[in-house]
TIFIFI-651084 format. One line per 2 residues: number of its first residue (from 1); their letters; for each residue x, y, z of C-alpha. Coordinates in nm, 4 decimals. Example, Ala and Ser with C-alpha at 12.3 -4.5 7.8 and 13.67 -1.06 7.14 Angstrom:
<rs>
1 = AS = 1.2300/-0.4500/0.7800  1.3670/-0.1060/0.7140
</rs>
This chain:
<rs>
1 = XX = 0.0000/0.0000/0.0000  0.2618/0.2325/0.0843
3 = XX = 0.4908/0.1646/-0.2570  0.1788/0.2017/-0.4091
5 = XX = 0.1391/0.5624/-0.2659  0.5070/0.6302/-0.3079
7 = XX = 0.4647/0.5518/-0.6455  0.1677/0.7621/-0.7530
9 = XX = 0.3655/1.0573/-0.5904  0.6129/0.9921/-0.7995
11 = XX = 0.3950/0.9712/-1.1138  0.2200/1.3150/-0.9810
13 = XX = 0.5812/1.4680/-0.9515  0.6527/1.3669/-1.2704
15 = XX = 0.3761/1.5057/-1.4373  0.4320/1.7750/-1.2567
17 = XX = 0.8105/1.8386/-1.3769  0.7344/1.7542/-1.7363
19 = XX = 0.4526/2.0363/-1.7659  0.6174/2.2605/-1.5649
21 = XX = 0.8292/2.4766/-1.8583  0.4743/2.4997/-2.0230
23 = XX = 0.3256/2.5964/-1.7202  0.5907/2.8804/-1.5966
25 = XX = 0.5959/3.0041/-1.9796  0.9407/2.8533/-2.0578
27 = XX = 0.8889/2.7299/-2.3952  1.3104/2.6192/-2.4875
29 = XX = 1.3370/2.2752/-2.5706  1.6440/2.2273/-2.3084
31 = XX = 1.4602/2.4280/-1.9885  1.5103/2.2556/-1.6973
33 = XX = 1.7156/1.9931/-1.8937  1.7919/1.8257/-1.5809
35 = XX = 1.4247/1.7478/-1.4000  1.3375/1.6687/-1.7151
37 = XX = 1.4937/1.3761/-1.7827  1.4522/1.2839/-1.4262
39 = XX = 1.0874/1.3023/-1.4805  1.0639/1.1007/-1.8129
41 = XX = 1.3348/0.8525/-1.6468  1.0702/0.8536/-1.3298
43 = XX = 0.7564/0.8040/-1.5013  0.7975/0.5241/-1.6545
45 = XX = 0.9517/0.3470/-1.3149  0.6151/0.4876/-1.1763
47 = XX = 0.3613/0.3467/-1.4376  0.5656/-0.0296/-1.3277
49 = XX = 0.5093/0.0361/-0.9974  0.9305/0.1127/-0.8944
51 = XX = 1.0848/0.3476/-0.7084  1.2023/0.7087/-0.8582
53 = XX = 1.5632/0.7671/-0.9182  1.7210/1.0382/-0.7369
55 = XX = 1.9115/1.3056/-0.9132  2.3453/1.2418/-0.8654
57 = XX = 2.5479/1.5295/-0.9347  2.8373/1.3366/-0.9384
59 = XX = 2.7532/1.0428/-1.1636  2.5819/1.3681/-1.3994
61 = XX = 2.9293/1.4880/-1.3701  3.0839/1.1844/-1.4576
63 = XX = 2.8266/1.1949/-1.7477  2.9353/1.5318/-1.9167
65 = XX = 3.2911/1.4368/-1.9628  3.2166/1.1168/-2.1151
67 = XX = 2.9502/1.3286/-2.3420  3.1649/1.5729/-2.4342
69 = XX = 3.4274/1.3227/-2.5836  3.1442/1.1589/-2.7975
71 = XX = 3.0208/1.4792/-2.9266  3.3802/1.5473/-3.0074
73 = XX = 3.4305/1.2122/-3.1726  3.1642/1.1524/-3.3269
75 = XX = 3.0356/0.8435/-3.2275  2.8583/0.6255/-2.9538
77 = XX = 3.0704/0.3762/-2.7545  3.0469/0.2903/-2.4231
79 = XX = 3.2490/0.4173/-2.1020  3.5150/0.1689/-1.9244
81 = XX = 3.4239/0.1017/-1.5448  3.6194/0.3388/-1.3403
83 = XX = 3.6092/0.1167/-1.1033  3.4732/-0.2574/-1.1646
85 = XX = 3.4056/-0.3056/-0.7894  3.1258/-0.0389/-0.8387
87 = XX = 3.0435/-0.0380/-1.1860  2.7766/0.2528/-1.3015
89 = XX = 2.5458/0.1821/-1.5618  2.4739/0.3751/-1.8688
91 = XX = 2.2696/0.4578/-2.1548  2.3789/0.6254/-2.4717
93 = XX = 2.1352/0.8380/-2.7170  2.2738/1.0606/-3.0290
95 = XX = 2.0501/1.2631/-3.2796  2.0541/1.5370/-3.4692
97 = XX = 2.1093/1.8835/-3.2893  1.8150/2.0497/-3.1975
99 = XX = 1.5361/1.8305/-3.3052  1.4700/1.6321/-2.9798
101 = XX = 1.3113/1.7266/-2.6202  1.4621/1.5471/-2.3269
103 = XX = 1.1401/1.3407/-2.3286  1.1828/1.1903/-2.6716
105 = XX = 1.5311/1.1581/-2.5852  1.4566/0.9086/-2.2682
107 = XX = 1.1285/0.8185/-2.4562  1.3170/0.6430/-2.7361
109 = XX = 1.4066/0.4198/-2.4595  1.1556/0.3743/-2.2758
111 = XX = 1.0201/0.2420/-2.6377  1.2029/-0.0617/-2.6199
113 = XX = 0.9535/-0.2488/-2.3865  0.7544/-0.3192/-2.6560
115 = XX = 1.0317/-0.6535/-2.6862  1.0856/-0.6783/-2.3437
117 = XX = 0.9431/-1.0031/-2.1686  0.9505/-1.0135/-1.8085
119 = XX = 1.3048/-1.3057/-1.7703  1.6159/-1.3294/-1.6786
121 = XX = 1.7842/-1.0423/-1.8034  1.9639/-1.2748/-2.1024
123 = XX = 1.6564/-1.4116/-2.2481  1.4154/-1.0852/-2.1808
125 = XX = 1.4230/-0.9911/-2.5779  1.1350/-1.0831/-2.7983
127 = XX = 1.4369/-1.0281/-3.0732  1.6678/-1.2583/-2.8733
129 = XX = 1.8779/-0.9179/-2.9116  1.9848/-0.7594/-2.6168
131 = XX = 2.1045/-0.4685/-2.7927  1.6951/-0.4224/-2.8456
133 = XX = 1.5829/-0.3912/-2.4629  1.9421/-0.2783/-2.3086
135 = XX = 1.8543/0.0710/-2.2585  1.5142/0.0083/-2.1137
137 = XX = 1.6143/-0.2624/-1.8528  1.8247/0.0130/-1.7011
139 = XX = 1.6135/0.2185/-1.6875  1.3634/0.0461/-1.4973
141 = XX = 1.5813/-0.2140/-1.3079  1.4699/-0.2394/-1.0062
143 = XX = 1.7949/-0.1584/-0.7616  1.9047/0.1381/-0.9653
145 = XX = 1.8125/0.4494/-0.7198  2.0211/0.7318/-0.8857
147 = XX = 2.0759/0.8705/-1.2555  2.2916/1.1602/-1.3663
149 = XX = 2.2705/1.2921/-1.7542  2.4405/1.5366/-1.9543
151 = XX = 2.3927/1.6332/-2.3098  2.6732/1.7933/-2.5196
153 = XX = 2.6931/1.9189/-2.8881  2.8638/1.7531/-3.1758
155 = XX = 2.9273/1.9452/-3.5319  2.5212/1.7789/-3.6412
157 = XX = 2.4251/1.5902/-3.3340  2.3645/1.5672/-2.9489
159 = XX = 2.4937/1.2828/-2.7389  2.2952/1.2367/-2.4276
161 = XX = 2.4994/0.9673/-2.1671  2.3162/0.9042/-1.8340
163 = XX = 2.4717/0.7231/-1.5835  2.2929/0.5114/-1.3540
165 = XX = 2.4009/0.3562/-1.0089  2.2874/0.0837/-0.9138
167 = XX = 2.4561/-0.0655/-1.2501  2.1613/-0.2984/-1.3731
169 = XX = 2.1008/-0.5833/-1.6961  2.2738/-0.8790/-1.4357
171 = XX = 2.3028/-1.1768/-1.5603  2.0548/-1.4233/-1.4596
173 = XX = 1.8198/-1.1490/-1.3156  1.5101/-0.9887/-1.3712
175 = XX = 1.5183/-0.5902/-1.4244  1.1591/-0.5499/-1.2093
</rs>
């Protein structure tokens, strides 16, 4: 009963955050960059039921540098562990400067559930492709409690990295 309550609060809040440059007349597609993303990150977890993230400066921090150097390069890899005892998780977006919100950034994926299946995290593709649910399963896996995100500018597109901690998409678990 009381997750329950914690989690329409959270679904409220969101709501809340997401209309709240429309609301306070801020119309720029990057206002409040930052509750943004925690909002689209925390809706979703609040529609399943989970927890909201928190908002981490430092792994945001982390974030930005490792943003920067994509934007700079060019091209989307993945960050080594700094430190494989406590590994953060992270999710990688690029598109074309200026055309997305920080909802459709998150929201493209958040639109890989569709093949998700509730399994251990190695056979929870409808594809059999990880690659096709990797970015939702952190999202929403259940022990993450904190995300940090940063966006940076290329030459013709954006690179959003969020960093997530609890790391999640364990072998032979569930993500919720």
């Amino acid at each position: 009963m009381a997750e329950r309550r914690q989690a329409r609060r959270a679904a409220t809040l969101a709501l809340a955050l997401l209309a709240a440059p429309l609301l306070t007349g801020a119309s720029g597609r990057l206002t409040a960059l930052e509750p943004r993303l925690l909002a689209a990150h925390n809706a979703e977890r609040a529609a399943l039921g989970l927890k909201p993230l928190e908002w981490d400066a430092t792994l945001a921090a982390d974030a930005a540098g490792w943003a920067r150097h994509l934007a700079r390069i060019g091209d989307l890899q993945h960050a080594e562990d700094a430190d494989p005892e406590d590994p953060q998780g992270e999710n990688l977006w690029a598109g074309t400067k200026g055309a997305y919100t920080p909802e459709a950034m998150v929201g493209l994926w958040i639109a890989e559930k569709k093949d998700y299946r509730p399994a251990p995290i190695e056979e929870a593709s409808r594809t059999g492709d990880f690659e096709d649910i990797g970015h939702y399963t952190q999202l929403v896996w259940r022990d993450t409690g904190r995300v940090g995100c940063a966006l940076a500018a290329g030459a013709e597109d954006e690179v959003l990295v969020c960093r997530y901690r609890t790391a999640g998409n364990v072998e032979g678990e569930r993500a919720f």
